[in-house]
C-alpha positions as CSV (number, residue, x, y, z in Angstrom):
1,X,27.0,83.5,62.7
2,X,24.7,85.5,60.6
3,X,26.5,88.7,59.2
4,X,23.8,91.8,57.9
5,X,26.0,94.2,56.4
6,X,25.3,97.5,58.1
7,X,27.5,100.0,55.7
8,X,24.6,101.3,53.2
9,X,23.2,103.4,55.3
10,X,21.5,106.8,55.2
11,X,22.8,108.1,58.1
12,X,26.9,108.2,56.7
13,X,27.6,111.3,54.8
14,X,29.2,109.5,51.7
15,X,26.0,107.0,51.4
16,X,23.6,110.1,51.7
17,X,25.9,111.9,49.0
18,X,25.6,108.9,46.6
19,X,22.3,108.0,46.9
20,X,21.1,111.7,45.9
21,X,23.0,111.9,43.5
22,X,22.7,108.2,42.4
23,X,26.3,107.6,42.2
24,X,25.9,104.0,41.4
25,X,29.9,103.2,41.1
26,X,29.8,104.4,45.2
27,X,27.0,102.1,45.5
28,X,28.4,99.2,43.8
29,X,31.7,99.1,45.3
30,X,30.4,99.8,49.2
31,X,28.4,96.4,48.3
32,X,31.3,94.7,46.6
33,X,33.7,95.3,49.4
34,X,30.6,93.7,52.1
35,X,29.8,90.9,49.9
36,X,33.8,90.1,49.6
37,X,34.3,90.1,53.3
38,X,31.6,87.5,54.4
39,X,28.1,89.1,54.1
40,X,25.2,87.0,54.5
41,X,22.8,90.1,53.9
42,X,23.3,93.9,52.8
43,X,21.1,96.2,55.0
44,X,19.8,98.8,52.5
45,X,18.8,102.2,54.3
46,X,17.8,104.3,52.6
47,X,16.0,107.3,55.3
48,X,17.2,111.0,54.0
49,X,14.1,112.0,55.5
50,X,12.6,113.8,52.1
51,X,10.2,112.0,50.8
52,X,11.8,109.6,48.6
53,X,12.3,106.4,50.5
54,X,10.3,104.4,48.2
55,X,12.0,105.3,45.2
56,X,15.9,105.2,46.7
57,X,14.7,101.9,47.7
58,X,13.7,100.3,44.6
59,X,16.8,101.7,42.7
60,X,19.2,100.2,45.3
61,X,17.7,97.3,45.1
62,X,17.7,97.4,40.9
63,X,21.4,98.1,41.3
64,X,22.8,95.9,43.3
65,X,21.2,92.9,42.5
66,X,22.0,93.3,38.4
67,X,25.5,93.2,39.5
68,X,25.5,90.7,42.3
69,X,22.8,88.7,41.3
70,X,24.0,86.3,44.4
71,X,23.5,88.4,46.9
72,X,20.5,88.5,49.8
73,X,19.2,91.6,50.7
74,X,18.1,93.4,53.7
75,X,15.4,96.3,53.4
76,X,15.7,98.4,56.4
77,X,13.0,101.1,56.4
78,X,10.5,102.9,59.0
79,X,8.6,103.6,55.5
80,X,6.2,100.9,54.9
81,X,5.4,101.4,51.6
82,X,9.0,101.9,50.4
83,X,8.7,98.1,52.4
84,X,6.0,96.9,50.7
85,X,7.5,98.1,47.2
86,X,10.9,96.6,47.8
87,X,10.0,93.0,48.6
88,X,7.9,92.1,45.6
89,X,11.6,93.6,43.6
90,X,13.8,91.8,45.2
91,X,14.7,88.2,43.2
92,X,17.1,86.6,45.2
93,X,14.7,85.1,48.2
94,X,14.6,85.1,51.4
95,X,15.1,89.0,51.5
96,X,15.1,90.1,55.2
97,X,13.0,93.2,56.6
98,X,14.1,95.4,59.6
99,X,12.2,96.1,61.1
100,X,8.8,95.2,63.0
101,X,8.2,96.2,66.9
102,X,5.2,96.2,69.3
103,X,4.3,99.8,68.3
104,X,0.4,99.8,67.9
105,X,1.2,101.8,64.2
106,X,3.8,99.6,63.4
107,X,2.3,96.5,63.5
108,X,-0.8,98.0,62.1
109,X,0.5,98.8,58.9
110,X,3.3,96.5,58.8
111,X,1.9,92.9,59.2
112,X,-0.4,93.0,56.2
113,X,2.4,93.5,54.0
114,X,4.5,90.6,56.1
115,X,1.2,88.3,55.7
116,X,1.2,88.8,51.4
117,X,5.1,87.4,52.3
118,X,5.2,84.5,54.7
119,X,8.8,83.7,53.5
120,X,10.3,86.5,54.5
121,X,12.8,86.9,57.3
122,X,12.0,89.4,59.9
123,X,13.7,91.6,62.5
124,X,11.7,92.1,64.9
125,X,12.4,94.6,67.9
126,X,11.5,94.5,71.8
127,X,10.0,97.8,71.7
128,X,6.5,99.1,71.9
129,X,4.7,102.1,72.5
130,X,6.4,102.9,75.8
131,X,9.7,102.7,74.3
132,X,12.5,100.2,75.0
133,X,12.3,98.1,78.1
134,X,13.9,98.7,81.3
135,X,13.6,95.2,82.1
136,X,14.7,91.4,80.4
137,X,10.7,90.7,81.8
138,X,9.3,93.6,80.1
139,X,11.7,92.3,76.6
140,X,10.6,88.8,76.5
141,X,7.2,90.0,77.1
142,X,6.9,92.4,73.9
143,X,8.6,89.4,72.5
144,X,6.0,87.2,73.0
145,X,3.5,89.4,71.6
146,X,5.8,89.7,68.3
147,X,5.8,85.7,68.3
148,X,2.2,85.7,68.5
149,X,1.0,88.2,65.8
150,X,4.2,87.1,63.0
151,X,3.7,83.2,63.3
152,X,0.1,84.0,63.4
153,X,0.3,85.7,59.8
154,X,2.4,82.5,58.7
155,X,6.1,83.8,59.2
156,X,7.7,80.6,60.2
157,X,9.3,80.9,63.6
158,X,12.9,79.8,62.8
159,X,12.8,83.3,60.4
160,X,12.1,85.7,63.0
161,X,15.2,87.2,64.3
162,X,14.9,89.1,67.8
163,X,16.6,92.3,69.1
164,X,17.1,93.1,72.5
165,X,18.0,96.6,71.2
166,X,22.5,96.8,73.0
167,X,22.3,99.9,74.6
168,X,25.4,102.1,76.0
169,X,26.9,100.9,79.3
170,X,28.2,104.7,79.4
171,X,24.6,105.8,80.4
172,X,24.0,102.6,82.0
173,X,26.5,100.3,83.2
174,X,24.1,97.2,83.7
175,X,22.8,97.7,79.9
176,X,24.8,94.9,78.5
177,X,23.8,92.2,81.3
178,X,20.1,93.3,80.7
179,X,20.4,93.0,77.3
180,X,21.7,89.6,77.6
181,X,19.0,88.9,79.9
182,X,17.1,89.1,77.5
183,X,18.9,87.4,74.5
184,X,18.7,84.4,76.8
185,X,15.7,84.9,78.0
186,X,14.1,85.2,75.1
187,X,15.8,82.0,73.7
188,X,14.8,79.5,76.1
189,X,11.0,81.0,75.6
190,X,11.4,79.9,72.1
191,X,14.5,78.0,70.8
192,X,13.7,77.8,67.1
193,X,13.6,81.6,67.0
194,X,17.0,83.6,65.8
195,X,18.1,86.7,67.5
196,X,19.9,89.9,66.1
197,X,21.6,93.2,67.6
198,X,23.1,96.4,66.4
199,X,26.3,95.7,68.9
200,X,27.7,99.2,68.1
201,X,25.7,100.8,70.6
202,X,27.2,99.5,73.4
203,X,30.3,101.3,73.2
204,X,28.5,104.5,72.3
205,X,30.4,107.9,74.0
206,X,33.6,105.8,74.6
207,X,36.9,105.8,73.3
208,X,38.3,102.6,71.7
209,X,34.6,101.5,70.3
210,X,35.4,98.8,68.0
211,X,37.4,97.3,70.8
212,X,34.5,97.5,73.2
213,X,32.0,96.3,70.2
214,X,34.2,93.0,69.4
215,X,34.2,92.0,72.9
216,X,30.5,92.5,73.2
217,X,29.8,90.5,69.9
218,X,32.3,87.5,71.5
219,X,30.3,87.3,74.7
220,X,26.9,88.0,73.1
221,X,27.8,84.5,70.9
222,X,28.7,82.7,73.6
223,X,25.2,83.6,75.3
224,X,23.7,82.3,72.0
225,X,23.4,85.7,69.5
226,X,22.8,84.3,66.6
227,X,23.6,87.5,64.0
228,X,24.6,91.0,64.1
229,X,24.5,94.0,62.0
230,X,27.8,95.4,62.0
231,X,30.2,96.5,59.8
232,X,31.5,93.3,57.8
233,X,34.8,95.6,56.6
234,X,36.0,95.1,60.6
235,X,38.6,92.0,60.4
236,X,39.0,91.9,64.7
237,X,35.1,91.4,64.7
238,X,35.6,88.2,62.1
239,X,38.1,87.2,64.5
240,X,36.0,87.2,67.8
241,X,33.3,85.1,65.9
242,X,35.8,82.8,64.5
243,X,37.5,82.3,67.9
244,X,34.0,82.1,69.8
245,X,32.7,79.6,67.6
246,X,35.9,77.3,68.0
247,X,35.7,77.3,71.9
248,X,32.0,77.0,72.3
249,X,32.3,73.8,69.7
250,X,29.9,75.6,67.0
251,X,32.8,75.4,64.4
252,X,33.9,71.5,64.4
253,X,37.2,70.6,64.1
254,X,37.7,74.7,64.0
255,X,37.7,74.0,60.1
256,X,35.7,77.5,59.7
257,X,38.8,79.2,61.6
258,X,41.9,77.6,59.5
259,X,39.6,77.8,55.9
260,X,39.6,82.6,57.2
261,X,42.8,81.9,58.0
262,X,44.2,81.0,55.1
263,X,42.0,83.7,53.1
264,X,44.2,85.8,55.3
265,X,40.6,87.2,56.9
266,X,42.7,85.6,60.6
């Protein structure tokens, strides 16, 4: 299981605090924490919505590299040219980008930049210009088209992770089964691909969310998810993975499970 660090994000008061006022010891220690508790990749979002993408961008990317020069990164920006900045800066390789979709601007303006990168890893969304589908059909469909266009510019298919886009069984009670439609769906159309969510959605208007959100994650890995961006700082989520991957035989001899376990992460 693929674990994109979701914490570094925009859209939480403290990150938009630090980032304009560059508080680089905030920074450093929100990464720390992540990277200490099983990352695979820190999502870097950096949308204040004035302008200054680009240049947040970069200077997360300076920062947190020179001090965990280990680490992968994930660029997570509807700004392509704080995209097409960020890649060339990042050292550590592959660095993941979320996100593409089927939007006809999106792709326009987007896969050029992906093309000058074949090596990248790529989220890319079930969504076009009509918005997100109302149907598994209409998601493996837009799916398809993704395929098409990103292993035409070269990105290898194994590094192109799908997302079903979790919606909020609040609104909608069959969301989750659709969007597991879907997941599957979209697997057996084309196995070597990877798949992705944002699971927190799911549980969105509800009370006891992260309890709703680790159950989701354990039955989304069952059905074959093959990474999440969540927050990595949630030990019951570790433990749903763990225990998923021991009863669906993914973790052999459940060695995975006893090594968290005796990190005290079980």
């Amino acid at each position: 299981m693929i674990i994109i660090a979701e914490r570094i994000n925009a859209t939480r008061k403290n990150i938009k605090k630090a980032l304009e006022n560059k508080d680089k010891d905030f920074i450093l220690k929100e990464a720390k924490n992540q990277i200490l508790a099983g990352s695979d990749f820190i999502d870097l979002n950096t949308g204040l919505g004035k302008g200054t993408e680009k240049e947040d961008l970069a200077w997360l990317i300076q920062i947190i590299q020179d001090s965990f020069p280990d680490v992968k990164l994930c660029l997570d920006s509807s700004d392509t040219q704080a995209i097409k900045n960020g890649i060339p800066l990042v050292k550590n390789k592959p660095v993941m980008v979320n996100s593409i979709n089927a939007e006809k601007i999106k792709m326009e303006s987007l896969l050029p930049i992906l093309k000058d990168h074949p090596d990248v890893y790529v989220v890319a969304l079930t969504m076009d210009n009509s918005g997100i589908p109302k149907t598994p059909e209409k998601s493996i469909e837009i799916a398809s088209l993704l395929y098409e266009k990103l292993t035409g510019i070269g990105i290898k298919e194994e590094n192109i992770y799908f997302d079903s886009l979790v919606q909020t069984v609040s609104a909608d009670p069959n969301a989750f089964i659709l969007y597991l439609q879907a997941l599957k769906g979209i697997k057996q159309k084309f196995p070597n691909t990877k798949s992705t969510c944002g699971m927190s959605n799911v549980s969105f208007g509800l009370p006891k969310r992260k309890m709703i959100n680790q159950y989701a994650l354990a039955i989304a890995v069952y059905e074959g998810l093959d990474s999440a961006i969540l927050d990595p700082l949630d030990m019951e989520i570790h433990q749903a993975i763990c225990v998923v991957d021991i009863l669906t035989a993914k973790d052999q001899f459940c060695m995975n499970y006893l090594t968290k376990f005796r990190e005290g992460k079980i």
